[in-house]
C-alpha positions as CSV (number, residue, x, y, z in Angstrom):
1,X,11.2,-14.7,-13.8
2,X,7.9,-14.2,-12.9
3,X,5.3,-16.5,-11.4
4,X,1.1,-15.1,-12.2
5,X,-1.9,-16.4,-10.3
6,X,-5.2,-16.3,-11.2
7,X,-7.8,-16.8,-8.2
8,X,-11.4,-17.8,-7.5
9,X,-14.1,-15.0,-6.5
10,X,-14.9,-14.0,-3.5
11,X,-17.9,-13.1,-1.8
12,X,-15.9,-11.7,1.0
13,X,-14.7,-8.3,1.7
14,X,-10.8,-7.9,1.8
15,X,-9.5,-5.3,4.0
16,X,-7.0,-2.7,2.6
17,X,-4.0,-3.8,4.8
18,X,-4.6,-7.0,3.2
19,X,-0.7,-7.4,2.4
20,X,0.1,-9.1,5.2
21,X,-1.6,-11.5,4.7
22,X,-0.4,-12.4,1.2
23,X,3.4,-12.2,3.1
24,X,2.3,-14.8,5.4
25,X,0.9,-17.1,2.8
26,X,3.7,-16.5,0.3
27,X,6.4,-17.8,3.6
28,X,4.0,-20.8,3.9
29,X,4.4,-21.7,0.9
30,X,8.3,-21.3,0.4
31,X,8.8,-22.9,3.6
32,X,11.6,-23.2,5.7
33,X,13.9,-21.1,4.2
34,X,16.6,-17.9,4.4
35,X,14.4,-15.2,2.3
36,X,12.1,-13.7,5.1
37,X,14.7,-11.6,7.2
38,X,17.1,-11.3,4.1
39,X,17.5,-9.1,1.4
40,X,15.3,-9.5,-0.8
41,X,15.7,-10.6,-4.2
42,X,12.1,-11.1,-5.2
43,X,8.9,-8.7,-5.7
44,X,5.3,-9.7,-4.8
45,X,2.8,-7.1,-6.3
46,X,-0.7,-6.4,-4.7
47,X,-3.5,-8.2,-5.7
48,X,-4.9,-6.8,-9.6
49,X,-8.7,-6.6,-10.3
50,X,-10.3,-5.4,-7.4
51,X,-13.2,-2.8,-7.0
52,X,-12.4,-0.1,-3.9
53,X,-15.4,0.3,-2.0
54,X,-16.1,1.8,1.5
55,X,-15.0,-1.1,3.9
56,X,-13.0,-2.8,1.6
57,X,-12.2,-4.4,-1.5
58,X,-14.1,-6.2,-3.8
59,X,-12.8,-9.5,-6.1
60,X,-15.8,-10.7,-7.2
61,X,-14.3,-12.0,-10.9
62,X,-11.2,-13.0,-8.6
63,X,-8.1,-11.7,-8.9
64,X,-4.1,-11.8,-10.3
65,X,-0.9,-11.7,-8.5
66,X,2.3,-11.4,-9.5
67,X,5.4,-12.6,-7.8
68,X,8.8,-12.3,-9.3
69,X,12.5,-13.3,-8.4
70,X,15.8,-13.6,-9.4
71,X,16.3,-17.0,-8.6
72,X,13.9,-18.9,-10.4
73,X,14.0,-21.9,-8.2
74,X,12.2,-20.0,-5.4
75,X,9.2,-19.8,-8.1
76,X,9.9,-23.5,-8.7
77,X,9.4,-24.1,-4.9
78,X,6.5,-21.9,-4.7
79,X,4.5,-23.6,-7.4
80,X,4.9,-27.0,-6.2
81,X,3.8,-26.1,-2.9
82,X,0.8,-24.4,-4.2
83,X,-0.7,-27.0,-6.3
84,X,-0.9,-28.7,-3.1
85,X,-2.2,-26.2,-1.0
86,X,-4.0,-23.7,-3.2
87,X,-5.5,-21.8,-0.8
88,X,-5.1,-17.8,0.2
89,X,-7.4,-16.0,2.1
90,X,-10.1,-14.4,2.3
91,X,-12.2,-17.4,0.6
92,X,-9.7,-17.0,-2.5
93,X,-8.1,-19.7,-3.8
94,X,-5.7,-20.0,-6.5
95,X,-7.0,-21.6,-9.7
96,X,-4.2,-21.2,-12.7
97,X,-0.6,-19.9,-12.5
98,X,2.0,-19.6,-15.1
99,X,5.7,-18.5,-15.1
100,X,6.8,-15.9,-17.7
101,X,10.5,-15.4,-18.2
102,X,11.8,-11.4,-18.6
103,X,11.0,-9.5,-21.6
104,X,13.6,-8.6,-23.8
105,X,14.6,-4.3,-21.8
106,X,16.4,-1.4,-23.7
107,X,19.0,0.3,-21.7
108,X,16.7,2.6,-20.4
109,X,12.7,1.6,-19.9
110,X,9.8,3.2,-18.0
111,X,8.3,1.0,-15.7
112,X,4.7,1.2,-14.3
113,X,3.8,-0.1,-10.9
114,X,2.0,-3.4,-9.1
115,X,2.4,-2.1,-5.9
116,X,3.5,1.6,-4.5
117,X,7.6,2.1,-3.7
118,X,8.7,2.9,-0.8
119,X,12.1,4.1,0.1
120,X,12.9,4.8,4.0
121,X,16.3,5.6,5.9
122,X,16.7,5.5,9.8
123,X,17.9,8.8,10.8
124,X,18.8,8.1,14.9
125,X,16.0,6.6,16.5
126,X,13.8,8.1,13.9
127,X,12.7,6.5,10.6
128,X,12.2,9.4,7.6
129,X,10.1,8.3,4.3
130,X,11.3,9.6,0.8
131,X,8.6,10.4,-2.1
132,X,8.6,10.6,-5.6
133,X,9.0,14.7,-4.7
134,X,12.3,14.5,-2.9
135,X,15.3,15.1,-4.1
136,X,17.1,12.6,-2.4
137,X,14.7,9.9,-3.7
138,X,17.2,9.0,-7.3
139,X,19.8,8.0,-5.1
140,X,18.3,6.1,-2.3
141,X,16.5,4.2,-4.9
142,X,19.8,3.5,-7.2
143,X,21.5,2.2,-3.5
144,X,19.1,0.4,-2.9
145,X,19.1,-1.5,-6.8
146,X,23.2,-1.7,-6.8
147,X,23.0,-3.4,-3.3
148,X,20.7,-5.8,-4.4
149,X,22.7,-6.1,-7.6
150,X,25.9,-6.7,-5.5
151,X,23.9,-9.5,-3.5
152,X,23.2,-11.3,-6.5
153,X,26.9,-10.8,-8.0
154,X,26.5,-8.8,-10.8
155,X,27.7,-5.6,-11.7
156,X,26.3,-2.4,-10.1
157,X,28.3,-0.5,-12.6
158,X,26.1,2.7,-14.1
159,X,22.7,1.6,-13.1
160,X,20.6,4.1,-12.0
161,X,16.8,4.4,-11.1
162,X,14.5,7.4,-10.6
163,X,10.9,8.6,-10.6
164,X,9.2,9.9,-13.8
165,X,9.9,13.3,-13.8
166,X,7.0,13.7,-16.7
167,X,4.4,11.4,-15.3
168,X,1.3,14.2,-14.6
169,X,-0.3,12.2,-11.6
170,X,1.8,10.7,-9.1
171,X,0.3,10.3,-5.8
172,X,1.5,9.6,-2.1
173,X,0.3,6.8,-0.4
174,X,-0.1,5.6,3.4
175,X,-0.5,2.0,4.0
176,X,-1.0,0.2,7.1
177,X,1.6,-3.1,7.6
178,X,1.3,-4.6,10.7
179,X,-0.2,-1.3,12.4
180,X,2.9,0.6,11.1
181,X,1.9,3.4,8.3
182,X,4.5,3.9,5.6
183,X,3.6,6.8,3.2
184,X,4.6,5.2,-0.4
185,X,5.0,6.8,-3.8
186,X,2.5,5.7,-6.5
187,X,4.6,7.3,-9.5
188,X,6.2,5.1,-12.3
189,X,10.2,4.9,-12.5
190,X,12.9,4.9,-15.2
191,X,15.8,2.2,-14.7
192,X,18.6,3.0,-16.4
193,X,21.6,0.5,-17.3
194,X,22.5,-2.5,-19.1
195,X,19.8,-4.9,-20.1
196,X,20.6,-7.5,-17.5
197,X,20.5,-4.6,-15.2
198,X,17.4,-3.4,-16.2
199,X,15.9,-7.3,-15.9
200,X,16.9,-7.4,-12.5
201,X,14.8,-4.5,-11.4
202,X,11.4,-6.2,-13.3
203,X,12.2,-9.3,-11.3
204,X,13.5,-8.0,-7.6
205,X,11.4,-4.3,-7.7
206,X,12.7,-1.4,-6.3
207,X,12.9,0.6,-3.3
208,X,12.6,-1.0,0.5
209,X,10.5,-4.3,1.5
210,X,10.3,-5.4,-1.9
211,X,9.6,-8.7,-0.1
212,X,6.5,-7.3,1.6
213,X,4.4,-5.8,-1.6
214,X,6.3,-2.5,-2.6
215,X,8.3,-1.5,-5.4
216,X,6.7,-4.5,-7.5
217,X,7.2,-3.0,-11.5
218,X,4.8,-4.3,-14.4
């Protein structure tokens, strides 16, 4: 399921490592709970609706974000907690939210992207970063699915996901988290398996930190 907000304007610039700062306010409101050094079975997209300029980003007809999970009782915690504490950051403030439940997915659909996927691996005491152009990328991002699939107990049996092999612009990304830059593939991606399968990508994203505002899917 997935869980939209619509916030207020904002006179004030955002920064472009804003992400953080959506993590910290997503944990606030979940509360006291196992999901934020666990895998994670949930997506939160970056925010929709800004205007890039030099410093910063701009949100002055506010904004949407999107934050999808598996279990639909984290989004059940989540919106109690934020009618009573609407608040963001950035002088944004939440001001409608609605849950939708997953569309009806063919065995194999296209998905386009809310935030940029990111796939990593530690190699040794070194960390090595996977695009949209590597080889390897197919597979780490079909692991990464079926172990999240595993997780949540259903089968991991002939799912696959990969890049868009057609798509004529894809783009690398570097994004700053925490003071850590993670290059990041802006390229849409083809999930391929049973509908159920397929559902479960929509709702937990795909590729690495998921949970931090990658790999979120429209």
């Amino acid at each position: 399921m997935r869980l939209i907000l619509k916030t207020s304007p904002t006179n004030t610039l955002v920064p472009f490592n804003y992400q953080r700062f959506l993590v910290s306010r997503f944990h606030k409101w979940l509360g006291a709970n196992k999901e934020h050094d666990d895998l994670s079975l949930y997506s939160l997209s970056w925010l929709q609706g800004g205007k890039m300029v030099k410093e910063g980003l701009q949100f002055s007809l506010g904004a949407e974000w999107s934050i999808s999970a598996f279990d639909s009782s984290l989004l059940k915690t989540l919106v109690s907690n934020i009618q009573e504490d609407p608040e963001i950051n950035f002088g944004m403030h939440v001001t409608d939210l609605f849950i939708i439940k997953e569309p009806p997915f063919d065995n194999r659909q296209k998905f386009f992207l809310n935030s940029p996927v990111f796939i990593k691996r530690n190699q040794g005491e070194r960390v090595h970063y996977y695009l949209f152009k590597d080889p390897e990328s197919s597979g780490l991002l079909t692991q990464t699915l079926q172990t999240k699939l595993e997780k949540a107990e259903l089968s991991a049996e002939g799912v696959r996901v990969s890049f868009d092999p057609d798509y004529q612009n894809p783009k690398t990304k570097m994004i700053d988290y925490n003071g850590i830059g993670c290059k990041a593939s802006m390229c849409p991606v083809i999930v391929e398996g049973t509908p159920e399968q397929v559902a479960f990508a929509w709702n937990v994203g795909i590729g690495n930190s998921t949970g931090i505002g990658f790999g979120a899917l429209k």
